[in-house]
N, CA, C and O atoms as a printed pandas DataFrame, in Angstrom:
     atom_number atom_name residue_name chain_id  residue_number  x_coord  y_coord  z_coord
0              1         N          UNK        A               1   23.609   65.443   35.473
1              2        CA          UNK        A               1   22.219   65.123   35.718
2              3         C          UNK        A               1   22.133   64.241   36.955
3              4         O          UNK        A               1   22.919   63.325   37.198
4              5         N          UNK        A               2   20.931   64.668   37.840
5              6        CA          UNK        A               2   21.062   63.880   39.290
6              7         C          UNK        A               2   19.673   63.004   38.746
7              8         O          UNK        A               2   18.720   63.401   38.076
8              9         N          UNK        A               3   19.957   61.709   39.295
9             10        CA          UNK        A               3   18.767   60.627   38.999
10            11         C          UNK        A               3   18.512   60.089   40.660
11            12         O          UNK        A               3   19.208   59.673   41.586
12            13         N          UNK        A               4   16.840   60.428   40.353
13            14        CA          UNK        A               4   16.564   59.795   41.811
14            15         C          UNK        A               4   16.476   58.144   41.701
15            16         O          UNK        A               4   15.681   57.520   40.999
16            17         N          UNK        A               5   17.530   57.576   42.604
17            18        CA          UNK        A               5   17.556   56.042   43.076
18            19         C          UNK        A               5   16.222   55.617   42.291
19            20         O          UNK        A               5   16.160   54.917   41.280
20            21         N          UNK        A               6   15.211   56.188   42.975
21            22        CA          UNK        A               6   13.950   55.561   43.264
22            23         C          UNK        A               6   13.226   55.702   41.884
23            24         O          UNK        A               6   12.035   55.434   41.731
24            25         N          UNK        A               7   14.139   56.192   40.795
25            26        CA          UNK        A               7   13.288   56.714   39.161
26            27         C          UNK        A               7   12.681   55.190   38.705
27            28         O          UNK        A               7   13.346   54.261   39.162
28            29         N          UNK        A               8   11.849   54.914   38.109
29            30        CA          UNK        A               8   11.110   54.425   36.976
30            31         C          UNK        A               8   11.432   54.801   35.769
31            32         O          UNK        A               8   10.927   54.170   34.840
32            33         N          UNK        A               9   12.239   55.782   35.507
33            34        CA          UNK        A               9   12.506   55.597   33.935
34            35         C          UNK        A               9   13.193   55.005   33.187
35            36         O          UNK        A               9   14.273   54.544   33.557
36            37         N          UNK        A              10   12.647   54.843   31.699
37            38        CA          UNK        A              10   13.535   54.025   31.033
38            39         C          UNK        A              10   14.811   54.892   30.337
39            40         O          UNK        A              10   15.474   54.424   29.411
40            41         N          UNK        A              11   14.985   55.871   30.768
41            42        CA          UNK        A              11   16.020   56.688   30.274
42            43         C          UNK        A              11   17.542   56.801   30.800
43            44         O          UNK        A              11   17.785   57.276   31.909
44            45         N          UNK        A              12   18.459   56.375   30.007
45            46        CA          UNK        A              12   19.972   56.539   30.842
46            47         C          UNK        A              12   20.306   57.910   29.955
47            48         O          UNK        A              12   20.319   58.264   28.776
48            49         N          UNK        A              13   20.594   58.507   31.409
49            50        CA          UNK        A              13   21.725   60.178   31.087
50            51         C          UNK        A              13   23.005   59.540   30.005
51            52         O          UNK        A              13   23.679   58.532   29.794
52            53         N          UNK        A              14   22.721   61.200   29.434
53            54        CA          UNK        A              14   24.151   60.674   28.597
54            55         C          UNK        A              14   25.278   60.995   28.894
55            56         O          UNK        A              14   26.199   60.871   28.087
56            57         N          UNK        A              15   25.423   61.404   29.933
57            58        CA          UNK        A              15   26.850   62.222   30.483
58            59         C          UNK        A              15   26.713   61.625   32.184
59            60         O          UNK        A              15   25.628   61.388   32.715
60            61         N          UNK        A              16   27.420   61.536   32.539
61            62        CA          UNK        A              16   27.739   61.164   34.048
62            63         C          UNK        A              16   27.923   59.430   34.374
63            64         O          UNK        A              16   27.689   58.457   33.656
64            65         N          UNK        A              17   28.411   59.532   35.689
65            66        CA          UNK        A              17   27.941   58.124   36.400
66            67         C          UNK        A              17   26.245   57.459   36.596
67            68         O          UNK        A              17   25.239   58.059   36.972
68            69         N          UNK        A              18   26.400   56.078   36.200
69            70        CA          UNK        A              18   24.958   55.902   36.613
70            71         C          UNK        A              18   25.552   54.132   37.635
71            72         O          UNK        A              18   26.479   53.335   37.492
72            73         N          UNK        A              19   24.532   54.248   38.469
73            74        CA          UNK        A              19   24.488   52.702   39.419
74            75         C          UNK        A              19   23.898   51.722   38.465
75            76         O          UNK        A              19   23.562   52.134   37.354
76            77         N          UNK        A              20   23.745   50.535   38.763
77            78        CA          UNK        A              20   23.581   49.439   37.553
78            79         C          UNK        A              20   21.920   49.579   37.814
79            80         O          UNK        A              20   21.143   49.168   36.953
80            81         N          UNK        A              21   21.384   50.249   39.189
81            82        CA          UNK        A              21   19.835   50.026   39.062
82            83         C          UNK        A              21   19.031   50.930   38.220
83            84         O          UNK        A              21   17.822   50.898   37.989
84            85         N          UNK        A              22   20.197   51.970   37.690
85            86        CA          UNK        A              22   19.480   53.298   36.852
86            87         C          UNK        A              22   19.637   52.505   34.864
87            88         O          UNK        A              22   19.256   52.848   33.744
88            89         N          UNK        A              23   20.056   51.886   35.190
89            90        CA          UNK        A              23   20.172   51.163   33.763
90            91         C          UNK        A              23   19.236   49.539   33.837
91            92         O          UNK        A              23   19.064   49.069   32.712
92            93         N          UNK        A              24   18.863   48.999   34.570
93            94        CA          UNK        A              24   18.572   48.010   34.265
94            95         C          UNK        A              24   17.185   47.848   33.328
95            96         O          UNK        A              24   16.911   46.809   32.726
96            97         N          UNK        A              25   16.418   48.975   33.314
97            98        CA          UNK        A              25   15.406   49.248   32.376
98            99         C          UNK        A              25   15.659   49.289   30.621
99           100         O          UNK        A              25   14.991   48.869   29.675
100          101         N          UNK        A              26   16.705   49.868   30.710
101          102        CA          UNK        A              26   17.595   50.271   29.332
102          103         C          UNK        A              26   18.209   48.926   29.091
103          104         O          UNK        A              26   17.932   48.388   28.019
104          105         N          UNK        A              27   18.883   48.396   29.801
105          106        CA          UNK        A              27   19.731   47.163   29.163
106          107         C          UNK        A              27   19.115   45.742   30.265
107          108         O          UNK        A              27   19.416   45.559   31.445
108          109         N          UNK        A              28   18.569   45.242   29.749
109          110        CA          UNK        A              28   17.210   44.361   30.226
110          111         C          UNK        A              28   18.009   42.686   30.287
111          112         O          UNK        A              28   17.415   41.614   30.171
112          113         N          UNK        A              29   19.650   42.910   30.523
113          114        CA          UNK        A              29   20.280   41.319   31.433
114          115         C          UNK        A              29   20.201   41.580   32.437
115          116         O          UNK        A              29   19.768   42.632   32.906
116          117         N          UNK        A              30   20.851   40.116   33.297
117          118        CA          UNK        A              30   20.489   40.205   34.585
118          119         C          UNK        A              30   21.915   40.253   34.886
119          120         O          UNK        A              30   22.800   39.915   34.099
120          121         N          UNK        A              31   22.116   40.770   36.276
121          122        CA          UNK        A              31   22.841   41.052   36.943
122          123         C          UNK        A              31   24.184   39.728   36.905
123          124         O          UNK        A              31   25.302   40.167   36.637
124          125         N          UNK        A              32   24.134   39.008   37.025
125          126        CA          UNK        A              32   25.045   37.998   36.507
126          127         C          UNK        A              32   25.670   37.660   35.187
127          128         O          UNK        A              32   26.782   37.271   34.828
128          129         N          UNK        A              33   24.501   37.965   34.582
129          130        CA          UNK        A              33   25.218   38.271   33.054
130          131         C          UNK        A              33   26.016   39.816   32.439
131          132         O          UNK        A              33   26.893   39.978   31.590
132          133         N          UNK        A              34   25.483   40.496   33.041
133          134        CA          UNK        A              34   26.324   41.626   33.094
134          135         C          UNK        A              34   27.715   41.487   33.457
135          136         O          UNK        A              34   28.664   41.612   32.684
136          137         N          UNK        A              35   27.773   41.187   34.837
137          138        CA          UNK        A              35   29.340   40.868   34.943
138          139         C          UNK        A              35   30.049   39.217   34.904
139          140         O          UNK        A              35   30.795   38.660   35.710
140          141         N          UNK        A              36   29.606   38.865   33.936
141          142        CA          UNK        A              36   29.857   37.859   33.075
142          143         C          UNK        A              36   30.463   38.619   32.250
143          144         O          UNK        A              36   31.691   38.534   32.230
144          145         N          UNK        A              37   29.951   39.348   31.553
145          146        CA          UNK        A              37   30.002   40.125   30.073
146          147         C          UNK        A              37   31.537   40.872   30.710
147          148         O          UNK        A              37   32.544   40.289   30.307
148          149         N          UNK        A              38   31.716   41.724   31.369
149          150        CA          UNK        A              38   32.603   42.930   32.542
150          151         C          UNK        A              38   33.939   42.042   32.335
151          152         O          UNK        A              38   34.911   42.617   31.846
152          153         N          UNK        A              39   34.056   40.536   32.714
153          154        CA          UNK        A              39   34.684   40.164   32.868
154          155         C          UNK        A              39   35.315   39.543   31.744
155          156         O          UNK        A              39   36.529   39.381   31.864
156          157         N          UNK        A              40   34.848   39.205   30.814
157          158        CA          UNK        A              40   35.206   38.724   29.423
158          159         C          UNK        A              40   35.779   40.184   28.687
159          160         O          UNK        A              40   36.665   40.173   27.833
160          161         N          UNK        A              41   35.381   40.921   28.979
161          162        CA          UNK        A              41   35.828   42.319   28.411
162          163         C          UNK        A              41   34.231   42.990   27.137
163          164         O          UNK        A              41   34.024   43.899   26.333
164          165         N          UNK        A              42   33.608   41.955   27.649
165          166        CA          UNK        A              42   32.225   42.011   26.426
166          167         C          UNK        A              42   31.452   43.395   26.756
167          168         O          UNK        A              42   31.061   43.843   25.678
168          169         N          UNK        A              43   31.061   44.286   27.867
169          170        CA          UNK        A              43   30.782   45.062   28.413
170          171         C          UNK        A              43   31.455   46.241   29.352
171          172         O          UNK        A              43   32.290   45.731   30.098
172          173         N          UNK        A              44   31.327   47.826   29.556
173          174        CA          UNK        A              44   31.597   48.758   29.856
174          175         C          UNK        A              44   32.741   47.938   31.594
175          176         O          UNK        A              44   32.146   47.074   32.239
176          177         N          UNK        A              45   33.700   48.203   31.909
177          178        CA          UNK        A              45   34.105   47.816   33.053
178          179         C          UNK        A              45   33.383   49.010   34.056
179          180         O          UNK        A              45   32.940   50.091   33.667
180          181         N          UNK        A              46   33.397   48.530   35.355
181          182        CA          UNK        A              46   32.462   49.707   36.457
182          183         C          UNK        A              46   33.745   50.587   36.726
183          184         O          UNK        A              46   34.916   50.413   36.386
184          185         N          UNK        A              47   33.116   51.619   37.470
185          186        CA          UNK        A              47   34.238   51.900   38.141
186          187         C          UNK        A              47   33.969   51.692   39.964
187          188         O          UNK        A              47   32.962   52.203   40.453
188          189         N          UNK        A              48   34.615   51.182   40.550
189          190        CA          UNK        A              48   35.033   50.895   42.258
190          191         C          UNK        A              48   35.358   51.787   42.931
191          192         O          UNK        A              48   36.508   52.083   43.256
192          193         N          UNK        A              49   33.591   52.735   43.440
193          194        CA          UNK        A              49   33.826   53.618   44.110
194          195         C          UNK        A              49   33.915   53.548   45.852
195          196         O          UNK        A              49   34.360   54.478   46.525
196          197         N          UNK        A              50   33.398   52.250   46.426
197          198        CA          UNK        A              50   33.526   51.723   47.668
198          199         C          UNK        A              50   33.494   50.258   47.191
199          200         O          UNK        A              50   33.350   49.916   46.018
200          201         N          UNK        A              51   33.666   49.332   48.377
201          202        CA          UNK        A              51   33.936   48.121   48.362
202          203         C          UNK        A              51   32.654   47.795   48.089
203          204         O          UNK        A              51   32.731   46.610   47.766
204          205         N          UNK        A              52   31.357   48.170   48.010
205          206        CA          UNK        A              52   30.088   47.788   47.625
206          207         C          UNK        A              52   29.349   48.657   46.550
207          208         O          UNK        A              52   28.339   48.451   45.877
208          209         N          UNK        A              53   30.411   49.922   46.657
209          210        CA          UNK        A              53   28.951   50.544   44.871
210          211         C          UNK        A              53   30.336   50.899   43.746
211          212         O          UNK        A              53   31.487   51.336   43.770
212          213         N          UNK        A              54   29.278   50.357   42.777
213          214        CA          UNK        A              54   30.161   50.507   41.610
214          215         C          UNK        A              54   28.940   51.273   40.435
215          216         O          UNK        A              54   27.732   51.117   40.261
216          217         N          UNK        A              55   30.520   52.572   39.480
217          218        CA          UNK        A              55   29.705   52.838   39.068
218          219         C          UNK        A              55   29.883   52.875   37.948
219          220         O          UNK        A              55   31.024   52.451   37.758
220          221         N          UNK        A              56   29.038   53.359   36.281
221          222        CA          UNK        A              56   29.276   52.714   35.015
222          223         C          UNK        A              56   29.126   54.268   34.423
223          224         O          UNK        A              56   28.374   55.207   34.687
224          225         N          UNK        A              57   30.065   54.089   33.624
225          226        CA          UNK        A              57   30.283   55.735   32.370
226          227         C          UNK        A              57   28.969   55.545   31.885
227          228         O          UNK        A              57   28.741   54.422   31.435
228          229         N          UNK        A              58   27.497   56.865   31.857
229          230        CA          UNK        A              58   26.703   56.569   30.636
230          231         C          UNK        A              58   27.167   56.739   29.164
231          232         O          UNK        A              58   26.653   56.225   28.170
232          233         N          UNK        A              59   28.180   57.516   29.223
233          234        CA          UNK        A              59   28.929   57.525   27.826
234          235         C          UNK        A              59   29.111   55.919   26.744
235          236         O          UNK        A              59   28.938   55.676   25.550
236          237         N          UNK        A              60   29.533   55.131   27.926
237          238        CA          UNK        A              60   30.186   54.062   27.466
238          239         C          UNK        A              60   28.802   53.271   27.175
239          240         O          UNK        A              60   28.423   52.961   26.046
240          241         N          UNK        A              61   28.040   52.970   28.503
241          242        CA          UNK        A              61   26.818   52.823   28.042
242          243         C          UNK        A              61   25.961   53.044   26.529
243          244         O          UNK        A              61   25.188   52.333   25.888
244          245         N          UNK        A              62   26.409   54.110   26.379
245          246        CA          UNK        A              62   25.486   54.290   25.360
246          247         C          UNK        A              62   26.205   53.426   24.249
247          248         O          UNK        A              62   25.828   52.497   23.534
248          249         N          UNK        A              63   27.506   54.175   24.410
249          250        CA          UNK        A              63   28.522   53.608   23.058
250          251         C          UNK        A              63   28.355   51.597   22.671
251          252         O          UNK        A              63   28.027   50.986   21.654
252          253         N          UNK        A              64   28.838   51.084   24.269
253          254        CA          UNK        A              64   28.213   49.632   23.914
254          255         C          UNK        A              64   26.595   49.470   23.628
255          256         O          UNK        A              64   26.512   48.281   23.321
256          257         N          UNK        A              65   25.182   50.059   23.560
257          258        CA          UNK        A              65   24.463   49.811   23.277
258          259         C          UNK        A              65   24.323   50.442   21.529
259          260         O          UNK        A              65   23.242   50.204   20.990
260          261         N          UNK        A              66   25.012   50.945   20.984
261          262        CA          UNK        A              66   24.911   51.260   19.881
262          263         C          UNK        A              66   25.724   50.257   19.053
263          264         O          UNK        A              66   25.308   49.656   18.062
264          265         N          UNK        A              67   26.803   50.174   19.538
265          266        CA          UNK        A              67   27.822   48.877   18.957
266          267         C          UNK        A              67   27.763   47.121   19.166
267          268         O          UNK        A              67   27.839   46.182   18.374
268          269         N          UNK        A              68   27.570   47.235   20.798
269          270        CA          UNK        A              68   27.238   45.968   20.801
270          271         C          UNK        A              68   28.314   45.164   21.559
271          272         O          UNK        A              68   29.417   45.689   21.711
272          273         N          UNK        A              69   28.031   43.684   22.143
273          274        CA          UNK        A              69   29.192   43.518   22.802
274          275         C          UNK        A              69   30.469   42.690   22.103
275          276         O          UNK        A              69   31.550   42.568   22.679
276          277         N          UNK        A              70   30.265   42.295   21.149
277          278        CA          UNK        A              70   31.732   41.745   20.475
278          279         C          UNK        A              70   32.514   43.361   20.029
279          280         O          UNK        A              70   33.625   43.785   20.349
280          281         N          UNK        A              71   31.445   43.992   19.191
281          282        CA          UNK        A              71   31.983   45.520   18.589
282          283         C          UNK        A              71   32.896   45.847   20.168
283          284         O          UNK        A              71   34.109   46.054   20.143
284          285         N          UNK        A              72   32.468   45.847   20.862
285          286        CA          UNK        A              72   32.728   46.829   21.919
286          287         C          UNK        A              72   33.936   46.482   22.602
287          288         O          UNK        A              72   34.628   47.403   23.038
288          289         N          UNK        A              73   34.409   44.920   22.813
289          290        CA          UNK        A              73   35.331   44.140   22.840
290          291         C          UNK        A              73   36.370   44.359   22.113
291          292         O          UNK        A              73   37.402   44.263   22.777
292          293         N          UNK        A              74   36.656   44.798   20.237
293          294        CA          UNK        A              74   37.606   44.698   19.558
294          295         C          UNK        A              74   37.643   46.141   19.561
295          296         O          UNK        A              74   38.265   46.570   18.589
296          297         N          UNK        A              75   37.198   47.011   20.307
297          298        CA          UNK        A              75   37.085   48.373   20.580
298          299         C          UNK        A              75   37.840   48.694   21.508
299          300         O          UNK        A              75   38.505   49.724   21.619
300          301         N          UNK        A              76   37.738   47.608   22.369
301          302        CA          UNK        A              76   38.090   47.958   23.915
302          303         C          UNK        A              76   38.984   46.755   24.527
303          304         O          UNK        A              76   38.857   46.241   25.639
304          305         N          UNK        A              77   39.909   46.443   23.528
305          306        CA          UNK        A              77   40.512   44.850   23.886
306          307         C          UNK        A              77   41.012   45.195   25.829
307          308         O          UNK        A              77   41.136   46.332   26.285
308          309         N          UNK        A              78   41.192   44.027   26.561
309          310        CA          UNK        A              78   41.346   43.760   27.658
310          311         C          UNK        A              78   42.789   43.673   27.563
311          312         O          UNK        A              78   43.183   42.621   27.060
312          313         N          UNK        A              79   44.015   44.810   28.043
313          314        CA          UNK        A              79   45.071   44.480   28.264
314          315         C          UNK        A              79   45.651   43.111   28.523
315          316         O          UNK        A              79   44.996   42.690   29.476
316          317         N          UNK        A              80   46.863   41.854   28.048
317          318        CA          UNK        A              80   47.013   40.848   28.987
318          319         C          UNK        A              80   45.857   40.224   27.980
319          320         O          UNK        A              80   45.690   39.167   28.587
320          321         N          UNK        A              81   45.221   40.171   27.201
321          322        CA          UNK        A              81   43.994   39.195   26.744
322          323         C          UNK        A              81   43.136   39.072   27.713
323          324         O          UNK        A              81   43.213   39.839   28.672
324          325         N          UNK        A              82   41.972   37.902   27.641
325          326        CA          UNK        A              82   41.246   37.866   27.983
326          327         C          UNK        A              82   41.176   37.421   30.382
327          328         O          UNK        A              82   41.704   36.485   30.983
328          329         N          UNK        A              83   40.454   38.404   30.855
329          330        CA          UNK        A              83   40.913   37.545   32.256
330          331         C          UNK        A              83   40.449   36.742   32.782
331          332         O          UNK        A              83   39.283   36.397   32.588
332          333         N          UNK        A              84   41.382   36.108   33.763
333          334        CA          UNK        A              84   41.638   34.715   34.146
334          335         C          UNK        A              84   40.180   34.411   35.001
335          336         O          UNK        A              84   39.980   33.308   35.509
């Protein structure tokens, strides 16, 4: 599914890559707390497709919004424990 940048909806695809601006309607933290969360292991890690866009599984998406972020954590422990 192709999503225009520029959408207004509150809908995340359930299959593909999405940018963090196609979700921020759906999952309503802010950008700092998100990768707050990324980094604790509390939330979906991106994936690093250039040195400036990163992009997020809607799969996983969905899966942490159904579970949650501790669920999603003992789901998804962080190799090495928690990082530094």
């Amino acid at each position: 599914m192709i999503m225009n940048n520029n959408s207004t909806t509150k809908e995340l695809p359930l299959t593909g890559l999405v940018r963090r601006a196609q979700f921020k309607g759906v999952i309503p933290l802010s950008d700092t707390t998100i990768w707050k969360m990324v980094k604790q292991g509390r939330f979906p890690q991106p994936l690093k497709v250039s040195p400036s866009l990163r992009l997020w599984n809607a799969p996983a998406l969905h899966e942490w919004m159904r579970v949650g972020p501790d669920a999603w954590l003992a789901a998804h422990p962080i190799e090495g424990g928690e990082p530094g």
